[in-house]
DSSP file (Angstrom, degrees, kcal/mol; ACC not computed):
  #  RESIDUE AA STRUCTURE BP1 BP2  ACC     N-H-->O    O-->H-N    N-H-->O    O-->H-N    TCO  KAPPA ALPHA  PHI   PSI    X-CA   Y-CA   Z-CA
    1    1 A X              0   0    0      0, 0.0     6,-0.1     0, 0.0    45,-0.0   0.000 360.0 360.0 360.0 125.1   -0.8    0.2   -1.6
    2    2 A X        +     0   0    0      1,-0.0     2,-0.3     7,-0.0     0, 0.0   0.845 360.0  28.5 -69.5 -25.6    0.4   -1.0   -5.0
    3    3 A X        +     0   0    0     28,-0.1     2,-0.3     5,-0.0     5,-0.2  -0.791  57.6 135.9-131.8 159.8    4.1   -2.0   -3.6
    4    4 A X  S    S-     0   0    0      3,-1.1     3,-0.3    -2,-0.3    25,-0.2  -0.864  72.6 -73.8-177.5-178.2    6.2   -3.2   -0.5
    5    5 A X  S    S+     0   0    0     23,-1.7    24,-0.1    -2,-0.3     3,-0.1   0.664 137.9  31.9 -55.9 -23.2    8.6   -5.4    0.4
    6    6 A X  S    S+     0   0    0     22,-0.2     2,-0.9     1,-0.1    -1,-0.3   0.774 111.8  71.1 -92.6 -31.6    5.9   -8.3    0.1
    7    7 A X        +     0   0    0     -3,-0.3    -3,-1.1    21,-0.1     2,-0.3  -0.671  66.6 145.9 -99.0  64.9    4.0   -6.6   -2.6
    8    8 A X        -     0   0    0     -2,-0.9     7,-0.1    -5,-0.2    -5,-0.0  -0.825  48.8-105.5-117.2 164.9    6.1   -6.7   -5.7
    9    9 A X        -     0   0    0     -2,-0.3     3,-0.1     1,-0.1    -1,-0.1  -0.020  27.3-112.1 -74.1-171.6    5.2   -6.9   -9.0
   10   10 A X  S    S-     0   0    0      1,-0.3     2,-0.4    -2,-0.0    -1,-0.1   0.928  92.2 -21.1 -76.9 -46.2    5.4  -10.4  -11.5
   11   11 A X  S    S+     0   0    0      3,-0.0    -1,-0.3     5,-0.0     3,-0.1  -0.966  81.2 105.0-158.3 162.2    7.9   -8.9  -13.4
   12   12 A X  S >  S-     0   0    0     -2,-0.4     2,-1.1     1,-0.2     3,-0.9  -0.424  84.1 -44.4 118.1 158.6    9.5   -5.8  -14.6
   13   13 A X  T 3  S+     0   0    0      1,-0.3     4,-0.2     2,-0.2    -1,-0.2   0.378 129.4  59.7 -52.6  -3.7   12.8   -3.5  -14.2
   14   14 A X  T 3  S+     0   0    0     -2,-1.1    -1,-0.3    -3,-0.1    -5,-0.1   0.120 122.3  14.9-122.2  24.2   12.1   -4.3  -10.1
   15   15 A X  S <  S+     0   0    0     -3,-0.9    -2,-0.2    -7,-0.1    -1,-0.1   0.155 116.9  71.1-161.8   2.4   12.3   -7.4  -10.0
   16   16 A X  S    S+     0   0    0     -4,-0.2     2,-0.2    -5,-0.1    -3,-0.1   0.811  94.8  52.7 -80.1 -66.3   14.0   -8.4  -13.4
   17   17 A X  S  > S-     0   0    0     -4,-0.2     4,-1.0     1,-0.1     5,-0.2  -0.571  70.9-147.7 -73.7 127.5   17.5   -7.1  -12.8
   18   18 A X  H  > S+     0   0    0     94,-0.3     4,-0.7    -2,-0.2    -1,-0.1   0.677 102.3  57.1 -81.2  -6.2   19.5   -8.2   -9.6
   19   19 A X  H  > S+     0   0    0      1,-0.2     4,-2.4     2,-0.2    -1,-0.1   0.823 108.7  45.4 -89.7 -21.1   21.2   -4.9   -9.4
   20   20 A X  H  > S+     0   0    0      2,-0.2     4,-1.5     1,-0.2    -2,-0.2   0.750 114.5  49.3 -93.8 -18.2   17.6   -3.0   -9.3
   21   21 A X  H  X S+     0   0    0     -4,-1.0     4,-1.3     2,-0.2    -1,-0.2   0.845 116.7  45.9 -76.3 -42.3   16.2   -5.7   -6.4
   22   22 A X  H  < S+     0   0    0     -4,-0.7     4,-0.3    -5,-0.2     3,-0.3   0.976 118.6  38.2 -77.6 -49.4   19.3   -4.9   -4.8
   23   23 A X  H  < S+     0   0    0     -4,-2.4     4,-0.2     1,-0.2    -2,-0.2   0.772 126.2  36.0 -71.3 -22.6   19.1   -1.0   -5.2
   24   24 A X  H  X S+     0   0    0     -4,-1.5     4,-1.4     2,-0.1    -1,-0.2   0.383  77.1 100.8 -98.3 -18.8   15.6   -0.7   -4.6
   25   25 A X  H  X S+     0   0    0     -4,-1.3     4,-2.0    -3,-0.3     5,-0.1   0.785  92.7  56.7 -67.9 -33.8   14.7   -3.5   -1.8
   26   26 A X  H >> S+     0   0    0     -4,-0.3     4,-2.4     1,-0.2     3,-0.9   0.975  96.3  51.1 -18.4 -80.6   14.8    0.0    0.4
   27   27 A X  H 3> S+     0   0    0      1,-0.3     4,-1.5    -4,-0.2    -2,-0.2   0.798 106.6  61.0 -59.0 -34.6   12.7    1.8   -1.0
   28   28 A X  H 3X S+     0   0    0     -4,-1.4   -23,-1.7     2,-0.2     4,-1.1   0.868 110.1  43.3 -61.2 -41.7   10.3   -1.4   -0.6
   29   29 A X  H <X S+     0   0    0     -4,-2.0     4,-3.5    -3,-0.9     5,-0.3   0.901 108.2  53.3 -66.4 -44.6   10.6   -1.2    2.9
   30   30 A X  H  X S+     0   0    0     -4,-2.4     4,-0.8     2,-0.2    -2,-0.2   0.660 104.7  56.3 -54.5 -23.3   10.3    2.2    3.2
   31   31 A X  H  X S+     0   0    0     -4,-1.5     4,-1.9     2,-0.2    -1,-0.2   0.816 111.7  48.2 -52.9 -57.0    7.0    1.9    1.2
   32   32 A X  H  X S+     0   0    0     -4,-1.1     4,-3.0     2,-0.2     5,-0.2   0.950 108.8  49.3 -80.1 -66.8    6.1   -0.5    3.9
   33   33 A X  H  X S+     0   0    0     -4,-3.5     4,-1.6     1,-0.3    -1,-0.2   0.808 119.7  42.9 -47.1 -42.1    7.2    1.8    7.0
   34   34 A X  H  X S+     0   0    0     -4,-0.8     4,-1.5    -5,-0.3    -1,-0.3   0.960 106.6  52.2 -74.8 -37.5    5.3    4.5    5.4
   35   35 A X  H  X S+     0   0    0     -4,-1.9     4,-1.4     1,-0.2    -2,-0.2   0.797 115.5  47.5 -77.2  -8.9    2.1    2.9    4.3
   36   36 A X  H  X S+     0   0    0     -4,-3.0     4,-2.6    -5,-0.2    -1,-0.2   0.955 109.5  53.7 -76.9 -48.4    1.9    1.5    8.2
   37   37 A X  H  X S+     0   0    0     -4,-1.6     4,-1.5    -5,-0.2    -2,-0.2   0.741 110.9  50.2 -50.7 -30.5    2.7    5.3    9.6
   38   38 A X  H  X>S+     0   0    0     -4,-1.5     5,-3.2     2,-0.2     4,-2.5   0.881 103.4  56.5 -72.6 -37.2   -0.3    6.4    7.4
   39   39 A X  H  <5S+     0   0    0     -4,-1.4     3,-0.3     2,-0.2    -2,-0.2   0.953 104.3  49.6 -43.5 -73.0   -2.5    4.0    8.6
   40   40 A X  H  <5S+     0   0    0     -4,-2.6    -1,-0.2     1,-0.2    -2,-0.2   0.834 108.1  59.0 -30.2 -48.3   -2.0    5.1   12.2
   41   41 A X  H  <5S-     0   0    0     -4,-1.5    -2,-0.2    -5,-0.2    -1,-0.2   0.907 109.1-123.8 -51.5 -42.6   -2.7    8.8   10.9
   42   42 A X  T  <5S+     0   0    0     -4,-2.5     2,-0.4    -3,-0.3    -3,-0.2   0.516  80.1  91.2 118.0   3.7   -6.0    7.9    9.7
   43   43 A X  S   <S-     0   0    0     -5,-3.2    -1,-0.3     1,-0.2    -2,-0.1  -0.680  78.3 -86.7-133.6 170.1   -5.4    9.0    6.3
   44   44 A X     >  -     0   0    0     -2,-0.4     4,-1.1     1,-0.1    -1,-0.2  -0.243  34.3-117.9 -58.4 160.7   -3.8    7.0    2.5
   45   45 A X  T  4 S+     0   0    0      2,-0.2     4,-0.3     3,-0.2    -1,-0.1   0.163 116.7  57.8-104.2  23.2   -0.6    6.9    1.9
   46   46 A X  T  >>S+     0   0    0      2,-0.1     4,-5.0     3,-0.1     5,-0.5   0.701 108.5  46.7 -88.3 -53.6   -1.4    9.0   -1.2
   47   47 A X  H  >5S+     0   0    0      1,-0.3     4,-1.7     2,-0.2    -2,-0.2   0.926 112.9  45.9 -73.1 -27.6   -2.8   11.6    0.9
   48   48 A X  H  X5S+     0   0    0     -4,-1.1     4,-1.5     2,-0.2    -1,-0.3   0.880 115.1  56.3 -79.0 -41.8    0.2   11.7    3.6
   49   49 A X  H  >5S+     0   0    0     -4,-0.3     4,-3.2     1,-0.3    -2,-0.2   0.941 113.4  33.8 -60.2 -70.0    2.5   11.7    0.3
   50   50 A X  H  X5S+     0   0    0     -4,-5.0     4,-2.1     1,-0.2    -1,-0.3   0.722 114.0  56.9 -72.1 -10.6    1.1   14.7   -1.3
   51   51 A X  H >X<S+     0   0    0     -4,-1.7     3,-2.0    -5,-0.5     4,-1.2   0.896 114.0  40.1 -77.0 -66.7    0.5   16.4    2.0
   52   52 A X  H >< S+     0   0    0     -4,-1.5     3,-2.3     1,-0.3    -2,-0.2   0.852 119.8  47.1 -35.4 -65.3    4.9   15.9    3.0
   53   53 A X  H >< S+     0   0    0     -4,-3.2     3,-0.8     1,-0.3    -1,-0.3   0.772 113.9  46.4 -77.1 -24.6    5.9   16.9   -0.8
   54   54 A X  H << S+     0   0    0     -4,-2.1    -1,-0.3    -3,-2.0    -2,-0.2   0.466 111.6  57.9 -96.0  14.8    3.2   20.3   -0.8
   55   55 A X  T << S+     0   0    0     -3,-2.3     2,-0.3    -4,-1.2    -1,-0.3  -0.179  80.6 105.5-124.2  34.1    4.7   21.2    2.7
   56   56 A X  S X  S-     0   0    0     -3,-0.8     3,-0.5     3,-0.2    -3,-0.0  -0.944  79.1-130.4-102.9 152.1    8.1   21.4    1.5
   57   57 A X  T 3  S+     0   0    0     -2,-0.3     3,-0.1     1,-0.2    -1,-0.1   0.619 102.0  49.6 -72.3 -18.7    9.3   24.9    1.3
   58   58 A X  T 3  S+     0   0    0      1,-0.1     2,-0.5     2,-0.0    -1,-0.2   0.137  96.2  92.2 -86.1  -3.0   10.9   24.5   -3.1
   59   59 A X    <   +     0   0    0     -3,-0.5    -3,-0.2     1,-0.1    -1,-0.1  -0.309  44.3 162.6 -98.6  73.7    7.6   23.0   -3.9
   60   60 A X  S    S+     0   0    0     -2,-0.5    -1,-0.1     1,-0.2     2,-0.1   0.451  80.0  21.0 -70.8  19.1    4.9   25.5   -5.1
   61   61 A X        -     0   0    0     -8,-0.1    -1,-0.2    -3,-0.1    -7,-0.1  -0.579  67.6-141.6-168.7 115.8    3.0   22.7   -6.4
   62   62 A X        -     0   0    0    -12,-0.1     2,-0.5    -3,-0.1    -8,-0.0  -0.447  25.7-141.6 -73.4 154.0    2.7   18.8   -6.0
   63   63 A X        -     0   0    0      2,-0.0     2,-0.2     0, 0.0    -1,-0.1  -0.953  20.5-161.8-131.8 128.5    2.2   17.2   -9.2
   64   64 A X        -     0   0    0     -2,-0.5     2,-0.5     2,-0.0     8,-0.1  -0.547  14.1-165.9 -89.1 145.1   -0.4   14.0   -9.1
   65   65 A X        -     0   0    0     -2,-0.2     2,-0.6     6,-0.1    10,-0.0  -0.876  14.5-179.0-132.2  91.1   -0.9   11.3  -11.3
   66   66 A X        -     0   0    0     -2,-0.5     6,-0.1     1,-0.1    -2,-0.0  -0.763  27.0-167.8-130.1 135.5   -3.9    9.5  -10.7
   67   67 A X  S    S+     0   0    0     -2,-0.6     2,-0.3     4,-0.1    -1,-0.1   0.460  75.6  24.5 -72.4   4.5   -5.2    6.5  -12.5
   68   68 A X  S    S-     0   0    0      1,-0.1     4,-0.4     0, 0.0     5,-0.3  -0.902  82.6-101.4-160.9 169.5   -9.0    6.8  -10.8
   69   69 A X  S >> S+     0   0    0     -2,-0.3     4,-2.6     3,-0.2     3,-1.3   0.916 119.0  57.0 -74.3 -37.6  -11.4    8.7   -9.4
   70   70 A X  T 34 S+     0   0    0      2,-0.3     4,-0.2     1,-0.2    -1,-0.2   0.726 106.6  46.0 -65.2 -20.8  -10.1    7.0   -5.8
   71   71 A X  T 3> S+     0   0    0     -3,-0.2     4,-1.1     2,-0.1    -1,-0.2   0.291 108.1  58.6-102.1  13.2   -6.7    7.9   -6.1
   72   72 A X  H <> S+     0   0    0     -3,-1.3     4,-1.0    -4,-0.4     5,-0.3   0.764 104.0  49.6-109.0 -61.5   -7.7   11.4   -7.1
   73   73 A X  H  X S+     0   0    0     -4,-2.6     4,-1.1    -5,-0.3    -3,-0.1   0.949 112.0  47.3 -43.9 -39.4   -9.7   12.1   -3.8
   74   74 A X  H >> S+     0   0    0     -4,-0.2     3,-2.8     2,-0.2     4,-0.7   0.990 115.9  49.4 -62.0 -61.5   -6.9   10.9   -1.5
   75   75 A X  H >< S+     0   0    0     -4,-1.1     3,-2.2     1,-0.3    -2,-0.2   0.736 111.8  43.7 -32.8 -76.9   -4.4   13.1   -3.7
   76   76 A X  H 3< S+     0   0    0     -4,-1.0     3,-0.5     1,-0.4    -1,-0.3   0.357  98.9  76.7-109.4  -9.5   -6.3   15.9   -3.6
   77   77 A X  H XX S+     0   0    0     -3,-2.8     3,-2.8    -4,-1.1     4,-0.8   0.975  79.6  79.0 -53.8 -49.2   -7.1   15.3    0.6
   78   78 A X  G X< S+     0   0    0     -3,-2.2     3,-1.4    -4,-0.7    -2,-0.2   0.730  78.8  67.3 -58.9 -41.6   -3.7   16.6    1.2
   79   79 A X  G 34 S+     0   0    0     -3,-0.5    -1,-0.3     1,-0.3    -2,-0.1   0.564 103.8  41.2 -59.5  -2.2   -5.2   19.8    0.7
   80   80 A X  G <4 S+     0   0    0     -3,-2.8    -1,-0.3     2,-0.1    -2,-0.2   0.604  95.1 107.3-100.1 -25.6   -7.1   19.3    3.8
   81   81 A X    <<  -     0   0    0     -3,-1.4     2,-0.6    -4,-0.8    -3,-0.0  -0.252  63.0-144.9 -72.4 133.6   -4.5   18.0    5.5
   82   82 A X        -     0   0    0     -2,-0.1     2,-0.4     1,-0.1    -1,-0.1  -0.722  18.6-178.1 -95.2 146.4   -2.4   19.9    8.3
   83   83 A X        -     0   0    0     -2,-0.6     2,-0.1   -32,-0.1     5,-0.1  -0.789  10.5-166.2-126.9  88.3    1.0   18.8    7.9
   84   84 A X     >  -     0   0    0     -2,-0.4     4,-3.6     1,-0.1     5,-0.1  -0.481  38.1-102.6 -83.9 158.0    3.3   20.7   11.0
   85   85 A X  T  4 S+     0   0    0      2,-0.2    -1,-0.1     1,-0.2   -30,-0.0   0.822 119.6  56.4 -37.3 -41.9    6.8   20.8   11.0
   86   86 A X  T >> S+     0   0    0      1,-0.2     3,-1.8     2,-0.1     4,-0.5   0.996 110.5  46.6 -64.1 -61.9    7.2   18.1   13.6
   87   87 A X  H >> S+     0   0    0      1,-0.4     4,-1.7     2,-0.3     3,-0.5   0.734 109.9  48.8 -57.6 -32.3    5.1   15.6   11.5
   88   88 A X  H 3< S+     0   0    0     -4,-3.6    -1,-0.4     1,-0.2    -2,-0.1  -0.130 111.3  53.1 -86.3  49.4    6.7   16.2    8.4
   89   89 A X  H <4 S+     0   0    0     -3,-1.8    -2,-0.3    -5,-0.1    -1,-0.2   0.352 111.7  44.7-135.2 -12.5   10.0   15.7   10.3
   90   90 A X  H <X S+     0   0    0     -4,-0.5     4,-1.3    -3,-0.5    -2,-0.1   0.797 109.8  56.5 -69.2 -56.2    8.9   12.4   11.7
   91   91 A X  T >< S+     0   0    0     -4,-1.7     3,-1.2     1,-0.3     4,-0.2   0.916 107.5  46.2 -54.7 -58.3    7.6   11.5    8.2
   92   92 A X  T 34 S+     0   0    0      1,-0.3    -1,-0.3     2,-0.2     3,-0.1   0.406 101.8  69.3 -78.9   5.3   11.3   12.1    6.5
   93   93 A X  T 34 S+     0   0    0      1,-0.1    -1,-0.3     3,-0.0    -2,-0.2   0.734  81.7  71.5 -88.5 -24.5   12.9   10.0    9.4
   94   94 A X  S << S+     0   0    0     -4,-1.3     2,-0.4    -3,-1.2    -2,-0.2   0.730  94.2  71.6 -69.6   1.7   11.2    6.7    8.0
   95   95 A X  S    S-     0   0    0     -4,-0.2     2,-0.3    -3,-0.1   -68,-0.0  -0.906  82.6-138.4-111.2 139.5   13.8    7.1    5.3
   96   96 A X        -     0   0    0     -2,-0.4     2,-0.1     1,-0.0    -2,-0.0  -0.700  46.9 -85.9 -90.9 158.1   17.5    6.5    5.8
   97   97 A X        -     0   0    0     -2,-0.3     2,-0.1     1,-0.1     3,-0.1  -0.459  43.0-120.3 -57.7 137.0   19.7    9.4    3.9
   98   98 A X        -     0   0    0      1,-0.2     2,-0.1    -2,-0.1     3,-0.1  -0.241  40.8 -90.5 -72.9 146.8   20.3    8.6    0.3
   99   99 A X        -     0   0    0      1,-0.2    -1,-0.2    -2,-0.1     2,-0.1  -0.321  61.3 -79.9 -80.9 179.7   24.3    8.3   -0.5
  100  100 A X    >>  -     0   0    0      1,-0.1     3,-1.7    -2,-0.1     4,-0.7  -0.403  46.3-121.8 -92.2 150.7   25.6   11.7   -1.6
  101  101 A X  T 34 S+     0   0    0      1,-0.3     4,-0.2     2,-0.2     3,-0.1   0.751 105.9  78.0 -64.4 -27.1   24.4   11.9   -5.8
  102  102 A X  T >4 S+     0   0    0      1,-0.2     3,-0.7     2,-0.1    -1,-0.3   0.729  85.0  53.7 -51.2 -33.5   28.1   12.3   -6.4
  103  103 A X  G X4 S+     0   0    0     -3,-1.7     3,-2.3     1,-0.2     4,-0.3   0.884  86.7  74.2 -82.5 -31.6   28.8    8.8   -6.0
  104  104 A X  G 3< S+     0   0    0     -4,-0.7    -1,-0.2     1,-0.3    -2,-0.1   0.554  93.0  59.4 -36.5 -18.7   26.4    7.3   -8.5
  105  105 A X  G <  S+     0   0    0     -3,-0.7    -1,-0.3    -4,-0.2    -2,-0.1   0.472 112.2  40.3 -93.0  -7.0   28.8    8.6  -11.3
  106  106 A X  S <  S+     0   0    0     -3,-2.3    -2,-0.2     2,-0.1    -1,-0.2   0.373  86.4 137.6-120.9 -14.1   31.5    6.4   -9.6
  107  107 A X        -     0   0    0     -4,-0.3     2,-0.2     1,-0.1    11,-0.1  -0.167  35.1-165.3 -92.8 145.6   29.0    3.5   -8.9
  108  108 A X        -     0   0    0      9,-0.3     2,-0.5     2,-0.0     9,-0.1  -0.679   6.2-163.5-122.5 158.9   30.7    0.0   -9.8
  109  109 A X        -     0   0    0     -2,-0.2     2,-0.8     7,-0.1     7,-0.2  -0.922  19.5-123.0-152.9 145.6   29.2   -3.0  -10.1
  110  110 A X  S >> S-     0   0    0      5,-3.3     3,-2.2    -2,-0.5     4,-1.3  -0.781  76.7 -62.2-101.7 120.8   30.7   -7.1  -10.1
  111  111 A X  G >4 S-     0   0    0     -2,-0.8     3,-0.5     1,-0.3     2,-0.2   0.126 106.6 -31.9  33.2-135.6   29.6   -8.4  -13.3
  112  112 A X  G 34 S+     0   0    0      1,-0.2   -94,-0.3     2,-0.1    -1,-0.3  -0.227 112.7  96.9 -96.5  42.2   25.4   -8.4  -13.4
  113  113 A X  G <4 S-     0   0    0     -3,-2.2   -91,-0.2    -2,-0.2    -1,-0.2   0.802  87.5-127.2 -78.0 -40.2   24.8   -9.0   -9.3
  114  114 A X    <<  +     0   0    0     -4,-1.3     2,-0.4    -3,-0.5    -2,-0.1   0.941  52.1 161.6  76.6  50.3   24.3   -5.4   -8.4
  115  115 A X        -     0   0    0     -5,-0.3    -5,-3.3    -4,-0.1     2,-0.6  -0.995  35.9-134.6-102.1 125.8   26.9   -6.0   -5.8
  116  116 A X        -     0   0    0     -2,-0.4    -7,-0.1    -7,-0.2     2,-0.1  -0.604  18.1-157.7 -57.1  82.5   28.0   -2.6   -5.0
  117  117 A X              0   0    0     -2,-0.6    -9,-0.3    -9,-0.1    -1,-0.1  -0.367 360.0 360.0 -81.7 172.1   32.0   -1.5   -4.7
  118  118 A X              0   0    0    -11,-0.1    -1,-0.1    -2,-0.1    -2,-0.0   0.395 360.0 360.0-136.0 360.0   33.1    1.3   -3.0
């Protein structure tokens, strides 16, 4: 797995910026919480990706990016992969709910911290 909460890169917008280490340090965990959930499964956390995002009901097509022939076999497992309602309903618990999109338009910030008013 390229990222997780121990796995960051040397530099760049995600680790550059305190407001994006502060907005993003989630998602790093969650990276973590998934690539451990995948593990158990037996399968990548590429292939458990694309299998959740082509078993949502608005998607008629995941779209893959892969830089190798090795992340292009995992992608392209999901197609093997049974994904049931319970499991992708497990899978979208390892994420907490995103604040509502409306508020981002509102979003404040003290001076360059990326501390967060409300």
């Amino acid at each position: 797995m390229k990222y997780g909460s121990a796995k960051k890169p040397d530099s760049g917008r995600l680790v550059d910026s305190e407001l994006n280490r502060l907005r993003y340090q989630n998602d790093l965990e969650l990276a973590d919480r998934f690539a451990a959930f995948a593990k158990k499964l037996g399968v990548s956390p590429a292939t458990l990706a694309v299998a959740w995002a082509k078993s949502h009901p608005a998607v008629t097509a995941p779209i893959i990016g892969a830089r190798n022939l090795a992340q292009l076999e995992d992608s392209l497992a999901a197609a093997d992969f049974e994904m049931t309602p319970d499991l992708r309903a497990e899978i979208s618990s390892l994420a907490l709910a995103p604040e509502p999109a409306s508020g981002r338009s509102e979003e404040k910030t003290l001076g360059q911290f990326g501390v967060w008013k409300k």
